[in-house]
SELUM-587250 format. One record per atom (N, C-alpha, C, CB): residue number from 1; x, y, z. Coordinates in Angstrom, 1 decimal. Glycine has a CB too. Example, Ala and Ser with C-alpha at 12.3 -4.5 7.8 and 13.67 -1.06 7.14 Angstrom:
SITE pos u v w
SITE 1 13.2 -5.7 7.8
SITE 1 12.3 -4.5 7.8
SITE 1 13.2 -3.3 7.8
SITE 1 11.3 -4.5 9.0
SITE 2 12.8 -2.2 7.1
SITE 2 13.7 -1.1 7.1
SITE 2 12.9 0.0 7.9
SITE 2 14.1 -0.6 5.7
***
This chain:
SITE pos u v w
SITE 1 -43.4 9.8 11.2
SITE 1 -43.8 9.7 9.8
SITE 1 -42.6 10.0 8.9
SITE 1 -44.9 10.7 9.4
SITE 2 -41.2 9.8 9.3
SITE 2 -39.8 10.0 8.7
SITE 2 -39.9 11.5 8.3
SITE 2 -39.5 9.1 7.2
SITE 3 -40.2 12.4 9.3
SITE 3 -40.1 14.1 9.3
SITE 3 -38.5 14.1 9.7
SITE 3 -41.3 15.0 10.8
SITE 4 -38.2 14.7 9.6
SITE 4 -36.7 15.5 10.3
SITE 4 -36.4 17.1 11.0
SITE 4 -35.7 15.6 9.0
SITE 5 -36.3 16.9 12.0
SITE 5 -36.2 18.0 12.3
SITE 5 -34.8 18.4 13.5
SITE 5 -37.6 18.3 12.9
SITE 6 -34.4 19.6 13.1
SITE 6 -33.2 19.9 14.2
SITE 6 -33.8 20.5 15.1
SITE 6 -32.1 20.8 13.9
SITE 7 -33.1 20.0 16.5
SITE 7 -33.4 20.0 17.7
SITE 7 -32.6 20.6 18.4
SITE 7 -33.5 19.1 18.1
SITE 8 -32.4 21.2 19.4
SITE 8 -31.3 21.5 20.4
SITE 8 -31.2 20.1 20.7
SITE 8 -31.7 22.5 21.7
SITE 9 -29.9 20.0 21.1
SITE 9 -29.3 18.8 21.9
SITE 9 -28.4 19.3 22.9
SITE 9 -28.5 17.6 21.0
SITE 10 -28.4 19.6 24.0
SITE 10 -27.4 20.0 25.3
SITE 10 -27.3 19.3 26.3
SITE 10 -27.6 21.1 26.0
SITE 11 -28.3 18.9 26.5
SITE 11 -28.9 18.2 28.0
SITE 11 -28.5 16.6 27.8
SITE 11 -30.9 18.4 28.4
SITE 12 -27.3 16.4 27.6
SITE 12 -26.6 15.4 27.3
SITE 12 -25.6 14.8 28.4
SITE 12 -26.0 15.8 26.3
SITE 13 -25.5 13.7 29.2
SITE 13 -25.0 12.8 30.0
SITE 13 -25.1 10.9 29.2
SITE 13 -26.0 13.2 31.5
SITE 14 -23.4 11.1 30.2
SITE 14 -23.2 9.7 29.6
SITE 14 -21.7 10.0 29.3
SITE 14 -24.4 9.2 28.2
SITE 15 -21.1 8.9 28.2
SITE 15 -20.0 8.9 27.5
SITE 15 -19.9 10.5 26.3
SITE 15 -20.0 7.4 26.7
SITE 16 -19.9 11.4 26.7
SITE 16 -19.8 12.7 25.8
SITE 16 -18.4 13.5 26.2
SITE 16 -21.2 13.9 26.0
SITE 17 -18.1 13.9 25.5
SITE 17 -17.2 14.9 25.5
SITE 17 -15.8 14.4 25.1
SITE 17 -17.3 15.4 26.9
SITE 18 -14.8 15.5 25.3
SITE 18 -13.6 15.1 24.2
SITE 18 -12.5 14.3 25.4
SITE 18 -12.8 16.9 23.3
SITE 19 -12.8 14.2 26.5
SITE 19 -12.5 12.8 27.5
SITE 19 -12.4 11.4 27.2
SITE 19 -13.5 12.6 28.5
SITE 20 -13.7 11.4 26.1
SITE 20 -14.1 10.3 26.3
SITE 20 -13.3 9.3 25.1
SITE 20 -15.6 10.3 26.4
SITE 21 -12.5 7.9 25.8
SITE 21 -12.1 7.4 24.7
SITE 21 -12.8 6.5 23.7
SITE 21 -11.2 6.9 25.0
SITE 22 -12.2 6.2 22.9
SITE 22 -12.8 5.4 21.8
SITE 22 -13.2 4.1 22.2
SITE 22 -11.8 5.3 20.8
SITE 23 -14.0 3.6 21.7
SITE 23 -14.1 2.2 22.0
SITE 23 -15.5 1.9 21.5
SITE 23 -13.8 1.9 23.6
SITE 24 -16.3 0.5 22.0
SITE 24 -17.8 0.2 21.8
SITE 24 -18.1 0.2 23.4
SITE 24 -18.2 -1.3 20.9
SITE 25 -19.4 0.0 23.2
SITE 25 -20.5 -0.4 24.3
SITE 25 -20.5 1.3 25.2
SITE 25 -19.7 -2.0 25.5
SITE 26 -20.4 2.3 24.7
SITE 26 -20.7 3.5 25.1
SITE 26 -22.4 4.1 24.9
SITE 26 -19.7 4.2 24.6
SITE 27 -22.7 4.6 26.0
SITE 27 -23.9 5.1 26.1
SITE 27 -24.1 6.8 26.4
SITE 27 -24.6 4.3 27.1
SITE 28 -24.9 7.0 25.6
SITE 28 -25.5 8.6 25.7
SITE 28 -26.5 8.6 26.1
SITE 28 -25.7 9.5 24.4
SITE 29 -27.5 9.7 26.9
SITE 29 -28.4 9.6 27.6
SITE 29 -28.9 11.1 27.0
SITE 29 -28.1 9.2 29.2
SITE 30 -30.4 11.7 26.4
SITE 30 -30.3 12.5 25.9
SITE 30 -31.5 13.5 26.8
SITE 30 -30.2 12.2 24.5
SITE 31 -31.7 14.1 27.7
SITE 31 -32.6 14.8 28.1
SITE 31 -33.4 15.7 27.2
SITE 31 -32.1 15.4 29.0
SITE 32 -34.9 15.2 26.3
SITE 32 -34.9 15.2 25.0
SITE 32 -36.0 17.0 25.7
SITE 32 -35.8 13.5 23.9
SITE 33 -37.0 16.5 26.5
SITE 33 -37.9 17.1 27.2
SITE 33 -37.5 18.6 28.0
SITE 33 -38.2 16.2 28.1
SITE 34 -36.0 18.4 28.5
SITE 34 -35.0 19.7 29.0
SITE 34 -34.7 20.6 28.0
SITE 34 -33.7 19.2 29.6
SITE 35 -34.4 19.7 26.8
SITE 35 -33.8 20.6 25.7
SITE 35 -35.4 21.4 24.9
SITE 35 -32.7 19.2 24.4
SITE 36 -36.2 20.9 24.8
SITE 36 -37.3 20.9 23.7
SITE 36 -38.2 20.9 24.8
SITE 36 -37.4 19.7 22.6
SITE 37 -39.0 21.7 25.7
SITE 37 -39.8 21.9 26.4
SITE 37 -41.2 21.8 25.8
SITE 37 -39.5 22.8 26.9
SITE 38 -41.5 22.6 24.4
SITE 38 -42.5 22.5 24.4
SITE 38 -43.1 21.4 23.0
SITE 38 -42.9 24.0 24.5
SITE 39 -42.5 20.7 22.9
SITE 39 -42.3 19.4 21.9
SITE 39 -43.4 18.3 22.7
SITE 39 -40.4 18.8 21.8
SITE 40 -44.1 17.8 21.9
SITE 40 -45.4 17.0 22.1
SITE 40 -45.3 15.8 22.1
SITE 40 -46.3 17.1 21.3
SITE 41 -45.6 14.9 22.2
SITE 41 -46.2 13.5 22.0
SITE 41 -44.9 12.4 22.5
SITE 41 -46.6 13.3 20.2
SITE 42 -45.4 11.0 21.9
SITE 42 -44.3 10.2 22.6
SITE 42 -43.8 9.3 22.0
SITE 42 -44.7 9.6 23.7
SITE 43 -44.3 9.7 20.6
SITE 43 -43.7 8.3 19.7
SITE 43 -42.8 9.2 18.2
SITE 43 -45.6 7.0 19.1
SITE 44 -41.3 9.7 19.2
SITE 44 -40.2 10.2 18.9
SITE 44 -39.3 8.9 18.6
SITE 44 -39.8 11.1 20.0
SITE 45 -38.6 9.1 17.6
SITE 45 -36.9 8.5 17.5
SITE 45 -36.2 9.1 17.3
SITE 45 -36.4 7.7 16.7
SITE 46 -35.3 8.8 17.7
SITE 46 -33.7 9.7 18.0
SITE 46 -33.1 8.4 17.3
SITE 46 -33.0 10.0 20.0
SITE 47 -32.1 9.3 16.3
SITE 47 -30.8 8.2 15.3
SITE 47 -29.6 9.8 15.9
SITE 47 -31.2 7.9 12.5
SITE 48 -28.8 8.7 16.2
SITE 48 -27.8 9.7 16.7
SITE 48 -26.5 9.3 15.9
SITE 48 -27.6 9.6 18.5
SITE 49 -26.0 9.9 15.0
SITE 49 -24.6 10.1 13.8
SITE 49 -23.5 10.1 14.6
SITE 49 -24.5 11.7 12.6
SITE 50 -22.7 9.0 14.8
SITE 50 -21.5 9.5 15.2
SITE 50 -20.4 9.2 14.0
SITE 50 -21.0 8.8 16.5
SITE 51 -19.4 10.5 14.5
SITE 51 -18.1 9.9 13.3
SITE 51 -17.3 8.8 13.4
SITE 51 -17.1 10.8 13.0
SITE 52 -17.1 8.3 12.3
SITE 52 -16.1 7.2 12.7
SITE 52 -14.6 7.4 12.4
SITE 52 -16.4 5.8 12.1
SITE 53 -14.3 6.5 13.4
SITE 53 -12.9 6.6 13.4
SITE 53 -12.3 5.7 13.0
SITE 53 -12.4 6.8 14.4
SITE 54 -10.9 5.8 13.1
SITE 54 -9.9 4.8 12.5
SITE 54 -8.6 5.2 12.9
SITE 54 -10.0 4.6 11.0
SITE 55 -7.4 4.2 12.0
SITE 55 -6.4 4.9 11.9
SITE 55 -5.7 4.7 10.9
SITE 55 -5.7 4.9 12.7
SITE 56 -4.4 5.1 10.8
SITE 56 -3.3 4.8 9.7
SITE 56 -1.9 4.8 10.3
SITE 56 -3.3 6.0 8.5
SITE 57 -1.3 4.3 9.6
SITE 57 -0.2 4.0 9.7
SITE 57 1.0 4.7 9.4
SITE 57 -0.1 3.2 9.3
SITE 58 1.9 5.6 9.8
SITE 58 2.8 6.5 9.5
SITE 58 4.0 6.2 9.0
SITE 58 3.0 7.1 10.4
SITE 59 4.9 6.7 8.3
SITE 59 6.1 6.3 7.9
SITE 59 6.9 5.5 8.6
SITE 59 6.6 7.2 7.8
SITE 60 7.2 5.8 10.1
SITE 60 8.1 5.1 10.9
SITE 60 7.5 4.3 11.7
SITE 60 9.0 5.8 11.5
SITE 61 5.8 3.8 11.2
SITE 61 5.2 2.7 12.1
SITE 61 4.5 3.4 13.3
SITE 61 6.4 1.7 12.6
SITE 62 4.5 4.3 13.2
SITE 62 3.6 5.3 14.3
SITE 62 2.1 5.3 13.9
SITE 62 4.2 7.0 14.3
SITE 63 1.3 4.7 14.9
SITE 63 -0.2 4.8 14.3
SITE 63 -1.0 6.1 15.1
SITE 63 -1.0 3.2 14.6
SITE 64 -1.5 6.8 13.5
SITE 64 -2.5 7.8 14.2
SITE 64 -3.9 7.3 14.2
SITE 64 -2.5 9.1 13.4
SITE 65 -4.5 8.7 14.7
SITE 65 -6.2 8.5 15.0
SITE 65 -6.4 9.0 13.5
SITE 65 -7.2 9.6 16.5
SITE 66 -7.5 8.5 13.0
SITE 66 -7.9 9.6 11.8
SITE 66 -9.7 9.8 12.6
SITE 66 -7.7 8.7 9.5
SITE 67 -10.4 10.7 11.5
SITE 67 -11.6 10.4 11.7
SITE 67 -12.2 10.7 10.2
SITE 67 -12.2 11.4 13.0
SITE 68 -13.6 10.2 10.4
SITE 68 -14.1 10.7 9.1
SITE 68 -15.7 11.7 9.5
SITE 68 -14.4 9.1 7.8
SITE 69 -15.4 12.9 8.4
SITE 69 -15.9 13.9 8.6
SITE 69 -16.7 13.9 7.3
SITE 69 -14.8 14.9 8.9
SITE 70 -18.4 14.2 7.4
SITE 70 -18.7 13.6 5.7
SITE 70 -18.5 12.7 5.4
SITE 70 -18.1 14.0 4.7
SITE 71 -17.9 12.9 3.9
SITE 71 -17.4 11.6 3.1
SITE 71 -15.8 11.3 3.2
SITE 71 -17.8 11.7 1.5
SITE 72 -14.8 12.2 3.6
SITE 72 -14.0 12.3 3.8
SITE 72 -12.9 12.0 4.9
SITE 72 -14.2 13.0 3.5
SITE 73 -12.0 11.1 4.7
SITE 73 -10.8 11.1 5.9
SITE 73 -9.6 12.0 6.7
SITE 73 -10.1 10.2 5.5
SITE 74 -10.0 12.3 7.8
SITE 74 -8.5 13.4 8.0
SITE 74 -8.1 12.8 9.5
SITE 74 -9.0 15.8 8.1
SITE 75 -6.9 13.5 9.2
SITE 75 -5.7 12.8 10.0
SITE 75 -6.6 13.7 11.8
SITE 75 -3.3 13.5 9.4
SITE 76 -6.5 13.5 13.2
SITE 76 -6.7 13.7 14.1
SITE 76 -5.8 14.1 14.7
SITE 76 -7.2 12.9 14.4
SITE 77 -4.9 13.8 14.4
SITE 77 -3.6 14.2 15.4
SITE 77 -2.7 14.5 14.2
SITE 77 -3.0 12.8 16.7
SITE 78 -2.1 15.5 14.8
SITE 78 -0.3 16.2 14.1
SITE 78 0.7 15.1 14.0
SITE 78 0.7 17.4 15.3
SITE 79 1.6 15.1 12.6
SITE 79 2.5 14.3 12.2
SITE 79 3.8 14.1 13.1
SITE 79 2.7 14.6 10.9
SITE 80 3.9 12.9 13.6
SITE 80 5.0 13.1 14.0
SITE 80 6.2 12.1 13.5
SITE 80 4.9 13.0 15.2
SITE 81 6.8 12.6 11.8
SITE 81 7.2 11.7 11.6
SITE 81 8.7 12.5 11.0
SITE 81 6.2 10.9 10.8
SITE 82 9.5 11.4 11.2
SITE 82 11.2 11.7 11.1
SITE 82 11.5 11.2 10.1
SITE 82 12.1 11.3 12.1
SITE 83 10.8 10.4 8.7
SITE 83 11.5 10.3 7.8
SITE 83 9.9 10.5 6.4
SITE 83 12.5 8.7 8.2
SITE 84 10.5 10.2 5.4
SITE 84 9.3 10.7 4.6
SITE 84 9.2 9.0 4.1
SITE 84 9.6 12.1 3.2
SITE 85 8.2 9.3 3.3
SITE 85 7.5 7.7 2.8
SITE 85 8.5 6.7 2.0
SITE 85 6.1 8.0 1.6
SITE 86 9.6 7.2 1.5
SITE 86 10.4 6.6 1.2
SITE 86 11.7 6.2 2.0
SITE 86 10.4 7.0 0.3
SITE 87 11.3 6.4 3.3
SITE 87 12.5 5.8 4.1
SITE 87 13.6 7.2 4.5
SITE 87 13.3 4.4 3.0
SITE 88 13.9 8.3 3.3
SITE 88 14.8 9.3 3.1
SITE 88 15.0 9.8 5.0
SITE 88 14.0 10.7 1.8
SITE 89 15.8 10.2 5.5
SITE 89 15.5 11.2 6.7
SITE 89 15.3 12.3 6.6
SITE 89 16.2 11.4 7.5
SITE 90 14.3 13.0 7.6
SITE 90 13.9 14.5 7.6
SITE 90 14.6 15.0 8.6
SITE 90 12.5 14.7 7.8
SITE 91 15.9 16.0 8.1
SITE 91 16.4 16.4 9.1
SITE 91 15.7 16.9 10.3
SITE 91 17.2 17.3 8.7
SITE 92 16.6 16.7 11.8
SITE 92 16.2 17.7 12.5
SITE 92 16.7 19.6 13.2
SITE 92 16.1 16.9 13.3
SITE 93 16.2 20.0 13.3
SITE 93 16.5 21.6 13.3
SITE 93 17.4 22.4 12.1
SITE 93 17.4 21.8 14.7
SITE 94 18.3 23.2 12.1
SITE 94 18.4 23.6 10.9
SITE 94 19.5 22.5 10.0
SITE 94 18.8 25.0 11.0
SITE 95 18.9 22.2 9.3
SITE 95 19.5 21.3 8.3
SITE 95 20.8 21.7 7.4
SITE 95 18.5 21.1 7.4
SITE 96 21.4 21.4 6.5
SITE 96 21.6 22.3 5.6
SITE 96 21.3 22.1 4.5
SITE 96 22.6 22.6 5.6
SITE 97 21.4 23.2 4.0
SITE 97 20.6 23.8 2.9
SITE 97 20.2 22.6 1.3
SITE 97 21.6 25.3 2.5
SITE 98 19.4 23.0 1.0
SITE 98 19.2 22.0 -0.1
SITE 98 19.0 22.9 -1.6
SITE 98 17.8 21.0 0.4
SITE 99 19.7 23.2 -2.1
SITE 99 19.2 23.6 -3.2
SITE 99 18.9 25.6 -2.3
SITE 99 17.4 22.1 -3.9
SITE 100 19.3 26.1 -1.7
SITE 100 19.5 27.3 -0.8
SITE 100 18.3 27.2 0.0
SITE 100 19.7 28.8 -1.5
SITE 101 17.4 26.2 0.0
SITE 101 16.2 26.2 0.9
SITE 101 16.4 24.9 2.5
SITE 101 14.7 25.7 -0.3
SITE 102 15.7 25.7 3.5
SITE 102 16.0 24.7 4.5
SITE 102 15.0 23.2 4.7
SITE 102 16.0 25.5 5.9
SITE 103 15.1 22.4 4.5
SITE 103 14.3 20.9 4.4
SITE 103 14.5 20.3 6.0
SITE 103 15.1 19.5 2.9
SITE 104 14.1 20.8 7.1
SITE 104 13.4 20.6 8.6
SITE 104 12.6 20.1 9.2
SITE 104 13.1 21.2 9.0
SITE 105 12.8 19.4 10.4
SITE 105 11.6 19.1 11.5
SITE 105 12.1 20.2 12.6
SITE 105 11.7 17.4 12.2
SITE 106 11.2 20.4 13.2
SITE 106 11.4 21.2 14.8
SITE 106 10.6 21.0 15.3
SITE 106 11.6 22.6 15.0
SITE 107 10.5 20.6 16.8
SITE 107 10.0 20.3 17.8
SITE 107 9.4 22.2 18.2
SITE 107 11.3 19.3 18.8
SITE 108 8.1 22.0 18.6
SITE 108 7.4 23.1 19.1
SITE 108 8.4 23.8 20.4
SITE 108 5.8 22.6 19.5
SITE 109 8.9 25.1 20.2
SITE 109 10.0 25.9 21.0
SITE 109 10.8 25.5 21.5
SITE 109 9.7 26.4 21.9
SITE 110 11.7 24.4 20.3
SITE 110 12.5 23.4 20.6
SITE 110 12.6 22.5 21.6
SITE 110 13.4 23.7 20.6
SITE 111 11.7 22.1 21.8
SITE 111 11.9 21.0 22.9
SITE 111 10.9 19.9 22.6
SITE 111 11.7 21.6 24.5
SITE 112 12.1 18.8 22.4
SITE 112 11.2 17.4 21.7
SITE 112 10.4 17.1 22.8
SITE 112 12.1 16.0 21.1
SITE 113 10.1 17.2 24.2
SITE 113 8.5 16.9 25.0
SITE 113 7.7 17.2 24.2
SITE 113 7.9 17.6 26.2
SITE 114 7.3 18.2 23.4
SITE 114 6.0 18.9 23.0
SITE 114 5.6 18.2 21.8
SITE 114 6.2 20.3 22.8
SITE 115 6.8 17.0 20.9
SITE 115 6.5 16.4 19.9
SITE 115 5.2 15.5 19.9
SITE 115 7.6 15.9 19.7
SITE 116 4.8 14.9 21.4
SITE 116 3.7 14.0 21.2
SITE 116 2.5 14.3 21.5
SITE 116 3.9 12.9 21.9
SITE 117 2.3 15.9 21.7
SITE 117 1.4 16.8 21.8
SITE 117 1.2 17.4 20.6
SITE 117 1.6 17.6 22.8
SITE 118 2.0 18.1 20.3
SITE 118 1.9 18.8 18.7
SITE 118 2.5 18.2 17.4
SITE 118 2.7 20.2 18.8
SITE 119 2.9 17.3 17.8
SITE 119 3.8 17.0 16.5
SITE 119 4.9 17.5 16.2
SITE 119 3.4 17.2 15.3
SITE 120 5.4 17.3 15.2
SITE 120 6.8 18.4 14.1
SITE 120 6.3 19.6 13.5
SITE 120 7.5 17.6 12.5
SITE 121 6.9 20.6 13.5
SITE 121 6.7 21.7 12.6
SITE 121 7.8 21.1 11.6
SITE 121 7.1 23.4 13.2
SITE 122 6.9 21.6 10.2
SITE 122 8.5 21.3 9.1
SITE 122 7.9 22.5 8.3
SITE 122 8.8 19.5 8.0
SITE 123 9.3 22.3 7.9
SITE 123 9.8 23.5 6.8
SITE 123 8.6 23.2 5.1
SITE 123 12.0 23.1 6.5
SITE 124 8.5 24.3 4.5
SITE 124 8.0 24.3 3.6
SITE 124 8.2 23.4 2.3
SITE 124 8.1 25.3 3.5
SITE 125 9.6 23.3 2.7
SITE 125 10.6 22.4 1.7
SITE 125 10.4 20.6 2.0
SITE 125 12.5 22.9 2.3
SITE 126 10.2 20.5 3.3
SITE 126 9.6 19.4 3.5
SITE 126 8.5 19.0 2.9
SITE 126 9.5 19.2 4.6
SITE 127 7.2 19.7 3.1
SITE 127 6.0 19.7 2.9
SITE 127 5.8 19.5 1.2
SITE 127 5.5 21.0 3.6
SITE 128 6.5 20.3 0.3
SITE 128 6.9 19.6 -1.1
SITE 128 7.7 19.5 -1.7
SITE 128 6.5 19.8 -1.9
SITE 129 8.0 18.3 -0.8
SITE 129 9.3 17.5 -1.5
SITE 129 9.3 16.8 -2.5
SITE 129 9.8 16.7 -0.7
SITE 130 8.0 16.5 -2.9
SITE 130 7.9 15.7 -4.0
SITE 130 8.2 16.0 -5.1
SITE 130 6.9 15.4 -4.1
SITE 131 8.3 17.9 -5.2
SITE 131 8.5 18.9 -6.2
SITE 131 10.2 19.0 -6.6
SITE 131 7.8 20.4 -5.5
SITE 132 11.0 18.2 -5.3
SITE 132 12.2 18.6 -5.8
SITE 132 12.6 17.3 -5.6
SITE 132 13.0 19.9 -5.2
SITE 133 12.4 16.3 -4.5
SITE 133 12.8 14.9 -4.9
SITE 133 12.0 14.0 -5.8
SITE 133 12.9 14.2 -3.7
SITE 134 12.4 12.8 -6.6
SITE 134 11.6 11.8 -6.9
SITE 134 10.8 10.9 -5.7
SITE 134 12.4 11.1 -7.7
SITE 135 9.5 10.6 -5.9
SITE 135 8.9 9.7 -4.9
SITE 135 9.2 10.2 -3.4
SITE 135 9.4 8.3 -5.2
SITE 136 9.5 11.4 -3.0
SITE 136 9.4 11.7 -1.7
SITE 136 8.5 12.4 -1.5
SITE 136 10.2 12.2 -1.3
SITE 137 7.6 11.9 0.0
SITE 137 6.6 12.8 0.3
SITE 137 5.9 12.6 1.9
SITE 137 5.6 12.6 -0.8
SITE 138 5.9 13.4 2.6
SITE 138 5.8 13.4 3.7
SITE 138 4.5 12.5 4.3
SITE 138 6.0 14.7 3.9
SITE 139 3.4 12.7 3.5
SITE 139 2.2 12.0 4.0
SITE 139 3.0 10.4 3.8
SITE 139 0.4 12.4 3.0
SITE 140 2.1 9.9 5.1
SITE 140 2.6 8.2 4.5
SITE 140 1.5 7.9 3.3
SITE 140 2.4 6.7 6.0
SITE 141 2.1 6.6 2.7
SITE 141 1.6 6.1 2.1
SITE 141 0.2 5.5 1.9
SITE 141 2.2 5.7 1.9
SITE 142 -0.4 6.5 1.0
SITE 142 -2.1 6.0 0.5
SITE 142 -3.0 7.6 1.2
SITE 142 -2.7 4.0 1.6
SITE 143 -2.1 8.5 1.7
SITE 143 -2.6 9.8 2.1
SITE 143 -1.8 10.9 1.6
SITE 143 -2.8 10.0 3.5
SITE 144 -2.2 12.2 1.5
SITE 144 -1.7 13.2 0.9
SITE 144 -2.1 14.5 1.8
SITE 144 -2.1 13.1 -0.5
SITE 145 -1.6 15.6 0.9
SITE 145 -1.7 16.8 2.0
SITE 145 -3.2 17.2 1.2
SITE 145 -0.1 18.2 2.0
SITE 146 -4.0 17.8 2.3
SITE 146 -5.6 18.3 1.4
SITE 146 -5.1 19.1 0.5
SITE 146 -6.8 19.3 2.3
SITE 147 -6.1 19.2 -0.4
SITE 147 -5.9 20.1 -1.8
SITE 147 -6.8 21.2 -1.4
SITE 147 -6.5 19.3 -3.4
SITE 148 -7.2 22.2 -1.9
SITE 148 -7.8 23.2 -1.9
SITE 148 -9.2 23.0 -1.6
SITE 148 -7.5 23.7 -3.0
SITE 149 -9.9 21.9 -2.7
SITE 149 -11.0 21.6 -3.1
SITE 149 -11.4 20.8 -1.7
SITE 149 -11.0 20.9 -4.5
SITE 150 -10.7 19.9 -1.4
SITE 150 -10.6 19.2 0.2
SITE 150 -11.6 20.2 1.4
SITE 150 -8.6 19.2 0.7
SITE 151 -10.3 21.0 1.4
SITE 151 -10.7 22.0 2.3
SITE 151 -12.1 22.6 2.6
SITE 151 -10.1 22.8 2.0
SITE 152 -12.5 23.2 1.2
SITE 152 -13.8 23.9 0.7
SITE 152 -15.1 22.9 1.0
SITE 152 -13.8 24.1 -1.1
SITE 153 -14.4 21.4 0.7
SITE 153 -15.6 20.5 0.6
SITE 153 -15.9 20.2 2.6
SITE 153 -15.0 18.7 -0.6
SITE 154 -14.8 20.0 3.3
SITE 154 -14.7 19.9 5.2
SITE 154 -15.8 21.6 5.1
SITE 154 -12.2 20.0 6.4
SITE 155 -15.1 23.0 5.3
SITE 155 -15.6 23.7 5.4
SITE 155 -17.3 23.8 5.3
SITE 155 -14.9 24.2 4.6
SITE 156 -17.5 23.3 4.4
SITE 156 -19.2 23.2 3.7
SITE 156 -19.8 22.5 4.7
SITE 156 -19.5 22.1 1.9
SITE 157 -19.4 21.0 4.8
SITE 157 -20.3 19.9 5.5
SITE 157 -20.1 20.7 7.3
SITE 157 -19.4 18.0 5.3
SITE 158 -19.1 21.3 7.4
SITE 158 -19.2 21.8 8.8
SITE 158 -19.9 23.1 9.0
SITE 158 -17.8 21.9 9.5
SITE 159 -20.5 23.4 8.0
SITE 159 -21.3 24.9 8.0
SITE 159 -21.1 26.4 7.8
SITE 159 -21.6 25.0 9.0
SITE 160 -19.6 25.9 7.5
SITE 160 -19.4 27.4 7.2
SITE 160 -19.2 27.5 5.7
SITE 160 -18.2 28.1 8.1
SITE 161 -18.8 28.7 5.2
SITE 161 -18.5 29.1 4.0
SITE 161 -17.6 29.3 3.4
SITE 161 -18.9 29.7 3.9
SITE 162 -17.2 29.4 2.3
SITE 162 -15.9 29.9 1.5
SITE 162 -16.3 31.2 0.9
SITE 162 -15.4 28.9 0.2
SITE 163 -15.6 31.7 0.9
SITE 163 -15.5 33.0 -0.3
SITE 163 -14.5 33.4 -0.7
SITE 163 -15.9 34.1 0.0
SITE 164 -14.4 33.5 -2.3
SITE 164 -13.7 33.6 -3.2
SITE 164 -12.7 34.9 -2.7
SITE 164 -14.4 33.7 -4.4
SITE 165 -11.0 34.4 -2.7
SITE 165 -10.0 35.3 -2.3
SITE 165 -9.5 35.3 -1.1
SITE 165 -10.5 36.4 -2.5
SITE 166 -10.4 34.6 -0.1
SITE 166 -10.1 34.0 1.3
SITE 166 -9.0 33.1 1.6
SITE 166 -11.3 33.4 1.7
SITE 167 -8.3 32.8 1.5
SITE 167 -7.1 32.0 1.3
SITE 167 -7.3 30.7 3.0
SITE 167 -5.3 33.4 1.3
SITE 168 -7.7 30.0 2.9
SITE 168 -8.0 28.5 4.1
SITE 168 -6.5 28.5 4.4
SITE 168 -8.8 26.6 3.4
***
């Protein structure tokens, strides 16, 4: 009768878990009866929400996963990018100095293996550059770094809370 109700869902087999890649023609199998023992009758529907995905395109042609969460798009995987949206280069390791601040990439405990696992760490100076160069900026183009409000709004839809003075 279009009721809604939350259910346990565990008893789950099939294409689940964070294994499983992307693609179509995947099936979930939901053990409705295991989960919900004492739940009645037989004329149930199950709509099952998945997020979607996608990607984008990175500065130097590197394509990420993004997903969407809500109403909202976020990147899936760590940046791994060596130059900013305008082509500029992002040094690697200690740079020198710009204005007495360091503008960096570093590879996680220096060792560029770990770059296609974690990404770049960069320097703060990287991160807003837009504040001291013209038209430079590390997100590629048509994305940006979350804002505050961003944050608060992911936070919410995933259930938890904000409270004022808490710093995300």
């Amino acid at each position: 009768n279009g009721s809604t109700w939350d259910l346990t869902c565990a008893s789950l087999t099939g294409d689940v878990g964070s294994d499983v890649s992307l693609g179509t023609n995947k099936h979930i199998i939901w053990d409705f009866y295991a989960d919900n023992p004492y739940q009645g009758g037989s004329q149930y529907k199950v709509r099952i929400i998945a997020s979607e995905v996608g990607t984008m395109t990175g500065n130097t042609g590197i394509i990420y996963k993004t997903v969407k969460i809500g109403d909202q798009w976020w990147m899936a995987e760590n940046l791994r990018e060596t130059v900013f949206n305008n082509g500029a280069p992002i040094p690697d390791g200690m740079a020198p100095l710009y204005n007495n601040f360091n503008y960096s990439r570093f590879a996680y405990d220096d060792d560029e293996a770990n770059v296609a696992t974690y990404g770049y760490l960069y320097t703060w100076v990287v991160l807003r550059a837009d504040l001291w160069l013209t038209d430079t900026y590390l997100a590629p183009v048509g994305w940006h770094r979350p804002w505050k409000e961003e944050f608060e709004t992911l936070v919410a839809y995933l259930g938890g809370r904000y409270e004022a003075g808490v710093k995300l």
